[in-house]
C-alpha positions in Angstrom: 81.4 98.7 119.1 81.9 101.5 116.1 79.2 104.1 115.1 79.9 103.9 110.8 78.1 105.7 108.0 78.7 106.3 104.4 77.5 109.9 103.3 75.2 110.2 100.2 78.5 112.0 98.6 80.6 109.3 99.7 82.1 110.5 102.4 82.7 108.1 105.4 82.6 108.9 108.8 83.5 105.9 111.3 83.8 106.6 115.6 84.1 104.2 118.9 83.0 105.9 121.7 84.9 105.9 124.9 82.7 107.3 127.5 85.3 106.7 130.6 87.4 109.7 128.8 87.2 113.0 128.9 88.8 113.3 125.2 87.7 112.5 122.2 90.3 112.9 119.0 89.1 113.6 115.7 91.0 112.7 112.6 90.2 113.6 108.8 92.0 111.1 106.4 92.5 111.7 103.1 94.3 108.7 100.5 96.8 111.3 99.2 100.2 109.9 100.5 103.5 109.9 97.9 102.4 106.3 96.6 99.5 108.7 95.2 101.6 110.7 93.5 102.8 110.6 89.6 106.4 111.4 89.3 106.2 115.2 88.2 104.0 115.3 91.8 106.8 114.0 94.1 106.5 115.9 97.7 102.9 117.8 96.9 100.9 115.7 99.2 103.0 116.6 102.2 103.6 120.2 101.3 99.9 120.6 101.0 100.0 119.3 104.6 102.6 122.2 105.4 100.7 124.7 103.2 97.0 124.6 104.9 98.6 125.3 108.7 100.0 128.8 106.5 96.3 130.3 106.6 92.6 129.1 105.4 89.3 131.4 104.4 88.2 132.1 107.9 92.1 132.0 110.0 95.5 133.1 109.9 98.1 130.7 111.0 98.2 132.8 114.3 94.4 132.3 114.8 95.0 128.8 113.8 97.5 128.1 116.9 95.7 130.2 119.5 92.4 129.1 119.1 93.5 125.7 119.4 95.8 126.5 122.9 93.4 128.7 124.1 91.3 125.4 124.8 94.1 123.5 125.7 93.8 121.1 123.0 96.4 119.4 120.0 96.1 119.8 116.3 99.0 118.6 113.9 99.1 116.4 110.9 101.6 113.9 109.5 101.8 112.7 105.8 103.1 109.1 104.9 103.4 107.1 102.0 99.9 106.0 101.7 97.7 108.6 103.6 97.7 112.0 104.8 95.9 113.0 108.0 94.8 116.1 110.5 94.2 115.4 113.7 92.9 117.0 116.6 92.4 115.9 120.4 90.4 118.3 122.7 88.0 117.7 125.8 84.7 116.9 124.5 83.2 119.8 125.3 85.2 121.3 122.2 84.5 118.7 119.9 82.5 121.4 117.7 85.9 123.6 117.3 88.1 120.6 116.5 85.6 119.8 113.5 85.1 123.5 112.5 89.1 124.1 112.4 89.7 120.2 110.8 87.5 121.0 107.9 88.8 124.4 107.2 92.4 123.3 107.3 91.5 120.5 105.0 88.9 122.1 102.8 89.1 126.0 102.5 93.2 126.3 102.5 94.6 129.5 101.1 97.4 128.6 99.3 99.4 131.9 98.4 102.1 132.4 96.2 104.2 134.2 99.5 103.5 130.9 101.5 104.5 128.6 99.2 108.1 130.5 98.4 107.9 130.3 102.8 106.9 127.0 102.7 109.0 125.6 100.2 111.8 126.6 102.2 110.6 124.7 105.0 110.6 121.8 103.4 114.0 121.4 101.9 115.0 122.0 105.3 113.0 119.1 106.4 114.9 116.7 103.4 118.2 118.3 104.5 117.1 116.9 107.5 117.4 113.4 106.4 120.5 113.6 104.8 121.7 114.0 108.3 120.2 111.6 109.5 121.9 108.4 108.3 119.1 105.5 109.9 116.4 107.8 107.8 118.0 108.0 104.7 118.8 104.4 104.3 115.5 103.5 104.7 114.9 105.9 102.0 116.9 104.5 100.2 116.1 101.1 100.5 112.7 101.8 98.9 113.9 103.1 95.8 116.0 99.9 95.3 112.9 98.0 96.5 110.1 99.1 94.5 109.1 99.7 90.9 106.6 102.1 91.4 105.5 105.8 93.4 106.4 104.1 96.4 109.6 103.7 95.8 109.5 107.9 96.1 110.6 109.8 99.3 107.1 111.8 101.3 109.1 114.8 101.3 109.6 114.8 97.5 113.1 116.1 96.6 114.5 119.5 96.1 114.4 120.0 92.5 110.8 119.4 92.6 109.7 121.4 95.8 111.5 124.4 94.1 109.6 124.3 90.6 106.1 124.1 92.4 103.6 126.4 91.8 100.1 127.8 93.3 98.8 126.0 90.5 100.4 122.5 90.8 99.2 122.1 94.8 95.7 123.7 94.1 94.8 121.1 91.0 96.5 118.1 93.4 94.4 119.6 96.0 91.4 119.1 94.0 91.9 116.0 92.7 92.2 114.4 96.0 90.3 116.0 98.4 87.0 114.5 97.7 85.0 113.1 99.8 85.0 109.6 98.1 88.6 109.7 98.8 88.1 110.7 102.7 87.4 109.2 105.8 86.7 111.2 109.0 87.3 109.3 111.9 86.5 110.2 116.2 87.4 108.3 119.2 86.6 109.1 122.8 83.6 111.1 124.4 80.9 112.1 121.7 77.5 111.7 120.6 77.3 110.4 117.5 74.2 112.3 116.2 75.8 115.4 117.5 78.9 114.5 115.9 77.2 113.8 112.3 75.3 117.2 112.6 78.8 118.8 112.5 80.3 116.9 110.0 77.0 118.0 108.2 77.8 121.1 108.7 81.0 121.7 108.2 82.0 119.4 106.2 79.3 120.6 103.2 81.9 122.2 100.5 84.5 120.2 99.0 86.8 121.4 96.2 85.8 121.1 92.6 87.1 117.9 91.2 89.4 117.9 88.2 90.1 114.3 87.3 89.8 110.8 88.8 92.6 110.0 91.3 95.1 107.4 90.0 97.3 105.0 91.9 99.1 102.8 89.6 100.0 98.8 91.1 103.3 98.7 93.1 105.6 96.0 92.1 108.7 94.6 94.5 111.7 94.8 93.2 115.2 92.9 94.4 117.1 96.1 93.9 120.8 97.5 95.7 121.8 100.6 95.8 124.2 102.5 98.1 125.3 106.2 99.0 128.6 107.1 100.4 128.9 109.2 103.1 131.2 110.5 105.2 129.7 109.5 108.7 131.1 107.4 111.5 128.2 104.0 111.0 127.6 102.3 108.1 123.8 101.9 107.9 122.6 98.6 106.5 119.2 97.7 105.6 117.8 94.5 104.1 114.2 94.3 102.8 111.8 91.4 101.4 108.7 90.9 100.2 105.8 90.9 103.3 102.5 91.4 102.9 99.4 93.8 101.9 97.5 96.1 104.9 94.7 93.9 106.0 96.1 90.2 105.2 95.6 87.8 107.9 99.5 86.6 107.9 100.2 89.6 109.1 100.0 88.6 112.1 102.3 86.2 111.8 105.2 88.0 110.2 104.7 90.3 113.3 104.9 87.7 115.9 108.0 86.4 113.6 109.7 89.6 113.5 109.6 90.0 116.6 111.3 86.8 117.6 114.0 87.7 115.1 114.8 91.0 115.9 111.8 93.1 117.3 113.2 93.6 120.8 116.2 93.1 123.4 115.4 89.4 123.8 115.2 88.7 119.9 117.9 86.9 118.6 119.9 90.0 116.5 119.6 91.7 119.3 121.3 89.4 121.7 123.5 87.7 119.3 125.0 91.0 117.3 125.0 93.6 120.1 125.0 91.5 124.1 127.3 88.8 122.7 129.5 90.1 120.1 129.2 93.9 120.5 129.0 95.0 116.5 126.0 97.2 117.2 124.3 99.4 119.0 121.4 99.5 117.1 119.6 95.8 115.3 116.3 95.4 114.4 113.9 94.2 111.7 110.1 95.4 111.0 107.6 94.6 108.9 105.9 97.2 106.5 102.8 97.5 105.0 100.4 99.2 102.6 97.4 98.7 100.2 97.9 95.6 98.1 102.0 95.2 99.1 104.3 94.6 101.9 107.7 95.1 102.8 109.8 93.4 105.7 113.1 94.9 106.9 116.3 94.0 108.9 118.4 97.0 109.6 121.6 97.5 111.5 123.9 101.2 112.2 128.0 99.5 113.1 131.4 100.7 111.9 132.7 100.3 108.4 134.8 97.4 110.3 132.2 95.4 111.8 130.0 95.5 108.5 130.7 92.7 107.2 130.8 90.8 110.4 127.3 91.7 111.4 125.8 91.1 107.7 126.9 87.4 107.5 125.7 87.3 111.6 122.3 88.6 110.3 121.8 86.3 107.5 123.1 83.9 109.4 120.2 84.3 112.1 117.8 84.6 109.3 118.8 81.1 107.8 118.6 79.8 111.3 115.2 80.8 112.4 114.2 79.9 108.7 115.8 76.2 109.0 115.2 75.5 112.8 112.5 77.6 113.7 112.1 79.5 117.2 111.5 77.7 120.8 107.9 77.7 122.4 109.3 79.8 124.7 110.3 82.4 122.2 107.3 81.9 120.2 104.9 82.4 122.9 107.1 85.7 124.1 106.5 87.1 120.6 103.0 86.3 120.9 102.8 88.5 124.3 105.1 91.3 122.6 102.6 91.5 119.6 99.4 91.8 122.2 101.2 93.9 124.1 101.7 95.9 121.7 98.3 96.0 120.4 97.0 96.8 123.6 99.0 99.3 124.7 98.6 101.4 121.3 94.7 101.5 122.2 94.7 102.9 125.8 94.1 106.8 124.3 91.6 108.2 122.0 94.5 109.3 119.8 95.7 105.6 119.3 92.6 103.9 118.5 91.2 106.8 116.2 94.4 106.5 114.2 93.6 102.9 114.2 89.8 103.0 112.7 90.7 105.7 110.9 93.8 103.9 108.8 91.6 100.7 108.5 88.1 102.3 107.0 90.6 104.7 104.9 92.3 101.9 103.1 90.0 98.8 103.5 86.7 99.8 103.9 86.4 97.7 107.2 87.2 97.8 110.7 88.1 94.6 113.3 87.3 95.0 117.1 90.0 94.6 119.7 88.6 91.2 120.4 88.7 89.9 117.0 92.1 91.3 116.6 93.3 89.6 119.5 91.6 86.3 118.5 93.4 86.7 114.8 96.8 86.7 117.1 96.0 83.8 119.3 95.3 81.7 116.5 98.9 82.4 114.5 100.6 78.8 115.1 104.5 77.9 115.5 103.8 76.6 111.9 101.9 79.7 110.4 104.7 81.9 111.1 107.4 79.4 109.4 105.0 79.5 106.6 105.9 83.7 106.8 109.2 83.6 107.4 109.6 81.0 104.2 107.2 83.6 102.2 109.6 86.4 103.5 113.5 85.5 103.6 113.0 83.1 99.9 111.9 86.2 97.9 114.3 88.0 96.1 116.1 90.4 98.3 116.6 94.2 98.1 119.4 96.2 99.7 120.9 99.6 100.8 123.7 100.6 102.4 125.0 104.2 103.7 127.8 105.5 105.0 131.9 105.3 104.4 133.0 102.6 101.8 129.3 101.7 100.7 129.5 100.4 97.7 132.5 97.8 98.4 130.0 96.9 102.1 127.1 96.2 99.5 128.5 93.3 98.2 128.8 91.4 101.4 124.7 91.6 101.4 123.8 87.9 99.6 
């Protein structure tokens, strides 16, 4: 069961307790991802993430690092389209330290103007990063020919942007976001709850002064192409469609579909494109999701030779699995790989805290494992047709990197 309270302020704090652990992990989530962003704020979410690790009111980064290792415990943070989160996992005798250091990383910052010339360094590092790396940058891609709105914006933000930031444009983001209205603390493991909410009371007492509402304007899907050339050995292809929202029920099923199509070595892409014919090393498709829209996405790395090959083999498998529909033994195998899956993503603290975390964050709710596995068991051979048909008959977006791009793109139907 989950321990859950809402905060006179409006700040929610949400737990499960796993009293067979010695861990507990503690996550503070706040709704300030790049779908949260306006244009002119591209990237500032995540380099916020970057800037509070440079120093807060009470630690240097130095004291930052050692005081966490000197308990032998983990603290990092990741930033994503639809969230950003710091996260700490420690034995529960140190619970009080994680909270102290989460709340000071996410609510006393320093923000200088030397770390941010540092920082913003850093960071266009990290996008040179994915430049390099072909599979990231497609996918990139692909969501700015998918979407019409801030989603269809990279985390990192680009270059011309991170360079032009100032002190002043992460502090007033800062502000705007980090209320506690707009948070969600989260803990999974060994804890006492009453102990824990005295040192969220605590700690968590100060939060920025606000300066303006956060807005997050409705995402539209778009059937969009776009390519980049590049001088790389693969082509990278991707094709997305419509899926659906965080949350929805037929989730489930687009799951247990995608991973009949191409979700592991015994899907059909798999087998087909890369055991039989050999076009690939790399096949797979994944569903996406995120408040109020979805996304679901085939993606293939080959050679500039094989491209076209392996994009009529995919669609071909597509219209297949959309016209015939899968065996019961393949249904009920992408059944197992989805509880699997589910299960397997629970067996640490870190895992489910992510999970309640995410869940309260965005939808205000949380399911237990049991009524999560009941949602899967009841996803029929004719529920996940009805997916598929929602999927593969919306209008398509596409993106394709590598050599000879643009003439690939116009193999994708």
């Amino acid at each position: 069961m989950f321990d859950s309270i809402t905060l006179s302020n409006g700040l929610r704090v949400v737990g499960e307790q796993l009293n067979h652990l010695r861990s507990c992990s503690v996550g503070v989530w706040i709704k300030a991802g790049s779908m949260n962003e306006k244009a002119g704020e591209n990237g500032l979410s995540h380099f916020i993430e970057h800037m509070v690790f440079k120093g807060t009111a009470n630690r240097t980064a130095r004291q930052i690092a050692e005081q966490m290792d000197a308990v032998g415990g983990q603290l990092n943070a990741f930033t994503g389209k639809d969230c950003t989160c710091y996260y700490a996992k420690v034995i529960d005798e140190y619970l009080p330290l994680a909270v102290d250091m989460l709340s000071d990383l996410s609510l006393h910052p320093r923000f200088t103007e030397d770390d941010l010339r540092r920082e913003s360094g850093v960071i266009m590092d990290e996008i040179a990063m994915v430049e390099d790396s072909p599979e990231d940058l497609v996918n990139e891609v692909l969501a700015e020919a998918q979407f019409t709105g801030s989603l269809k914006r990279p985390v990192l933000g680009t270059a011309d942007l991170i360079s032009k930031y100032t002190v002043g444009d992460i502090r007033g983001y800062w502000r705007r976001h980090y209320q506690p209205e707009n948070i969600v603390i989260a803990i999974a493991g060994k804890y006492d709850w009453d102990a824990f909410l005295a040192l969220v009371d605590q700690y968590f007492d100060q939060f920025p002064e606000a300066n303006g509402v956060p807005e997050t304007k409705p995402q539209a899907f778009l059937g969009g192409r776009l390519f980049r050339d590049k001088d790389v050995e693969q082509v990278q292809l991707c094709i997305g469609y419509r899926g659906y929202a965080l949350g929805t029920d037929e989730l489930y099923a687009l799951s247990m579909f995608s991973n009949a199509l191409g979700g592991g070595m015994s899907s059909r892409l798999f087998q087909r494109i890369r055991e039989e014919l050999g076009l690939a090393y790399s096949v797979y498709s994944y569903p996406g999701s995120y408040p109020a829209i979805g996304t679901f996405t085939v993606y293939a790395g080959t050679s500039p030779g094989n491209a076209e090959t392996v994009i009529r083999e995919m669609q071909e498998q597509m219209k297949t699995a959309l016209q015939q529909g899968f065996s019961d033994d393949e249904f009920e195998s992408a059944k197992a790989q989805l509880k699997g899956a589910f299960l397997l993503g629970l067996e640490s603290s870190s895992g489910r805290m992510q999970s309640i975390g995410r869940s309260m964050l965005h939808l205000n709710r949380l399911r237990t494992t049991d009524e999560v596995l009941s949602k899967i068991e009841a996803v029929t051979k004719i529920a996940l047709h009805d997916a598929a048909e929602y999927v593969l008959n919306s209008p398509s977006s596409a993106a394709v990197v590598g050599k000879d791009a643009q003439r690939i793109l116009r193999f994708i139907r």
